[in-house]
N, C-alpha and C positions, 0 to 999 in steps of 0.2 A: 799506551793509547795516545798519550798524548805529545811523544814521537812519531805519531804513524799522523795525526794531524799537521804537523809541522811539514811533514812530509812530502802531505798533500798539495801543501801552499809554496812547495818548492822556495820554504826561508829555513829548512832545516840547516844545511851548510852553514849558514850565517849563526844560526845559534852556537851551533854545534864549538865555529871556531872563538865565538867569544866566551862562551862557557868553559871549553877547553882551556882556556889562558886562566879564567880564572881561579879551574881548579888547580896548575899547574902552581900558580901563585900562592895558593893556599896551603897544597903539600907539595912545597919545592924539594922536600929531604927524598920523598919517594915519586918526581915525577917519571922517570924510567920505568916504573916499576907501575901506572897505571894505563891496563887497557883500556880497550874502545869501551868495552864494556862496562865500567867502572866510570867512564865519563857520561857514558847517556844514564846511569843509576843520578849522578849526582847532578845529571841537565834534568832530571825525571823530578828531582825532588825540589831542584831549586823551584822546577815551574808550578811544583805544586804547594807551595807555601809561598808563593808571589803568580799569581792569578790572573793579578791587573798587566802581567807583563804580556803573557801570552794573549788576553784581550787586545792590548795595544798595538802587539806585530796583527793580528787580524784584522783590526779596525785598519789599522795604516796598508794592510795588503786588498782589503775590499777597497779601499780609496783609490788606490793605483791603480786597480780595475777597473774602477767606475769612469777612471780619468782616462784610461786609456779606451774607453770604448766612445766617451764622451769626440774624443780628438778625432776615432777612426769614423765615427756618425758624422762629424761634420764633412771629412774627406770625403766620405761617401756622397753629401749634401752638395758640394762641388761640382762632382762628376753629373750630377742630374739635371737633366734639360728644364730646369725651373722657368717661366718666362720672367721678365724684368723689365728694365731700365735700365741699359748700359751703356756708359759713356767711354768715352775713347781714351781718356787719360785717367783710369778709376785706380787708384790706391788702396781704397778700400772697399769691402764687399758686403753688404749688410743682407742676411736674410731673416723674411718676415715668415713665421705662421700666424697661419690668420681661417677666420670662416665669417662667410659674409652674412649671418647671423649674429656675427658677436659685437653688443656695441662698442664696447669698448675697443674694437677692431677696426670701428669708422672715426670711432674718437679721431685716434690716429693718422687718420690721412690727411689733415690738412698738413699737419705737421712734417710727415712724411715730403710730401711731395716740395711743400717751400724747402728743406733739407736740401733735396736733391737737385732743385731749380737753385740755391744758393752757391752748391758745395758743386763743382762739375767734375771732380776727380771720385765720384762714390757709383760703385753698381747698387743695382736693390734688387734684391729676388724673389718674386712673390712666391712662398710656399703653402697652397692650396692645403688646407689641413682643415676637413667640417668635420668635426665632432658632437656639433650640437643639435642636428636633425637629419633625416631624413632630404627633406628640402634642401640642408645646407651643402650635402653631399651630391644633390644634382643641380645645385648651381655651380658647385665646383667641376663637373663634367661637363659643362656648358662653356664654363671660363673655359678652361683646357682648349675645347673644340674650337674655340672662335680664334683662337691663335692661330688657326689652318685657313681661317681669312682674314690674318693680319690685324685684328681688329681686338686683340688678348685687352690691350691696358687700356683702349678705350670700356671693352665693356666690364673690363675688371671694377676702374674707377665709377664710372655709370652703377653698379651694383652696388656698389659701396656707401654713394650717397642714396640710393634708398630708406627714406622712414621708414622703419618698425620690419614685419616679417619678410624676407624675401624667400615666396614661395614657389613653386613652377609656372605660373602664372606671369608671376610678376618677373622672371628670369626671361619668357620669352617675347613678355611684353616691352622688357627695356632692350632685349635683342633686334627684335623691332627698329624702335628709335635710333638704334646708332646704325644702321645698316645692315645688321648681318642679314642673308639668308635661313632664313629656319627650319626648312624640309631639310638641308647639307649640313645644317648645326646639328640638327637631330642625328643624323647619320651618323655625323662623326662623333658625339656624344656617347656610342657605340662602340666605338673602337679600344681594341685592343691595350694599346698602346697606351689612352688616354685612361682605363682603369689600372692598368699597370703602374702608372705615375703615382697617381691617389695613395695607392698601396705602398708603394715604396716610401710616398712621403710617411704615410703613416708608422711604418717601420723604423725612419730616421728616428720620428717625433717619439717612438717607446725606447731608443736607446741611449736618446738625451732624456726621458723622463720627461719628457713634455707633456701637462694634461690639461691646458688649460689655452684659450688663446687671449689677444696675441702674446706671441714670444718670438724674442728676435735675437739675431745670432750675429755677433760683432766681434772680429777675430776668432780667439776660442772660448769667447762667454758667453751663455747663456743669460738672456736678460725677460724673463718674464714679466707679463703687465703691460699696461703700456704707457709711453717714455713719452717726456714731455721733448721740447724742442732743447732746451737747456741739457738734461737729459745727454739727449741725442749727441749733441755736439761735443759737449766734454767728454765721451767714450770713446768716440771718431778721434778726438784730438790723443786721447791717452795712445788710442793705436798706432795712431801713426809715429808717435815716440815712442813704440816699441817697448 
C-alpha cells in the first residue's frame, strides 16, 4: 500500500534506489541472489517501522508543489493586462493586491507612491482583488472601465484616499470629479473582458493562497500585509542582488 503511494507521488524510483543500496549493504553475501521482489518487502518494512520518513518525502513533495504552482501563478500574473505605473528603465516589478475597502490597502499608498516617485527603475501593478463586499467588487469594475478613458490611476488613486466605505455612490461620485464620463463608464463596467480580468485575478490570488488584502508580490515572494517604506525598500534592494 504504501508502494502504490510512493508511486503515486512519482518519488518511488528515488526510494526504491536508495533502499536498494542499503539492502545490498546489509546482505552483501546474497546480493545476486535478491529480487525485485525481496527489495520492495524490505522498502515495505523499512517504511513501516520509520513513519517520519515517508511523512517527510510527502511533506517535502507537497512543498514542491506548492512552490511550483506559486512561480507558475506568478508567470501567469505577468502575462495579465494589470493597469500600473510603468517606467521605462524598471528592473523591478512589484505587484499589489488590494480592494479599495481595505484600510489597510490605503494605509499603503502614500508609501507606495513616494517609492515609486523615488525609485524610477520600479513598475507597480495594481491588482484589483475585492473580496470584502459586494461594493468592493463594483468599484473594481469601474477601476477596470475607466482605464478605457485613460483615467485608471487617476481614479484608482482618487478612490483610495476616500474616508471610510467606498460604496456605488461614492465610486461614481468620485468618477465624477476626476472627469470620467459615466453613462460610457457604466457601459463598460459591463464588459466582457473587464469581468474576465476580476476572475482571473481572482484565480491567481487562490493559487498563491492569498485571502486577505493587501499582498504584494516582489520577485517570487509573497509578502502579505502591508509594508512599511523601510519594508519596501530593503526587499527591492535584496532583489535586485539576486
Amino acid at each position: 500500500m504504501m508502494i502504490n503511494v510512493l508511486n503515486k507521488i512519482q518519488i518511488l524510483f528515488k526510494i526504491l534506489s536508495i533502499l536498494s543500496l542499503i539492502t545490498i549493504l546489509v546482505f552483501p553475501l546474497h546480493a545476486n541472489e535478491i529480487n525485485e521482489k525481496k527489495i520492495e518487502n524490505v522498502i515495505e518494512n523499512f517504511l513501516i517501522k520509520n513513519p517520519q520518513l515517508l511523512r517527510s518525502i510527502l511533506d517535502n513533495y507537497k512543498d514542491k508543489i506548492e512552490s511550483e504552482k506559486k512561480i507558475n501563478a506568478i508567470k501567469s500574473l505577468e502575462l495579465l493586462k494589470n493597469p500600473g505605473i510603468f517606467q521605462e528603465k524598471a528592473d523591478v516589478t512589484i505587484y499589489e493586491f488590494f480592494d479599495y475597502n481595505c484600510g489597510y490597502c490605503k494605509s499603503v499608498v502614500k508609501t507606495i507612491m513616494e517609492t515609486i516617485s523615488e525609485d524610477k527603475k520600479i513598475n507597480f501593478v495594481f491588482v484589483e482583488f475585492p473580496i470584502l463586499s459586494q461594493q468592493s467588487y463594483n468599484a473594481a469594475l469601474a477601476a477596470l472601465a475607466s482605464e478605457r478613458q485613460n483615467l485608471y490611476n487617476n481614479f484608482h488613486l482618487a478612490l483610495m484616499r476616500v474616508r471610510g466605505r467606498v460604496d456605488d455612490n461614492q465610486v461614481f461620485r468620485t468618477a465624477k470629479e476626476i472627469g470620467l464620463d459615466i453613462d460610457q463608464l457604466k457601459k463598460d463596467m459591463e464588459r466582457s473582458e473587464i469581468l474576465e480580468q476580476l476572475q482571473k485575478n481572482r484565480e491567481i490570488a487562490k493559487l498563491l493562497n492569498l485571502n486577505g488584502t493587501p499582498a504584494f508580490i516582489i520577485g517570487d515572494v509573497v509578502y502579505p500585509g502591508a509594508l512599511t517604506k523601510e519594508n519596501l525598500k530593503e526587499i527591492i534592494k535584496k532583489v535586485r542582488e539576486g
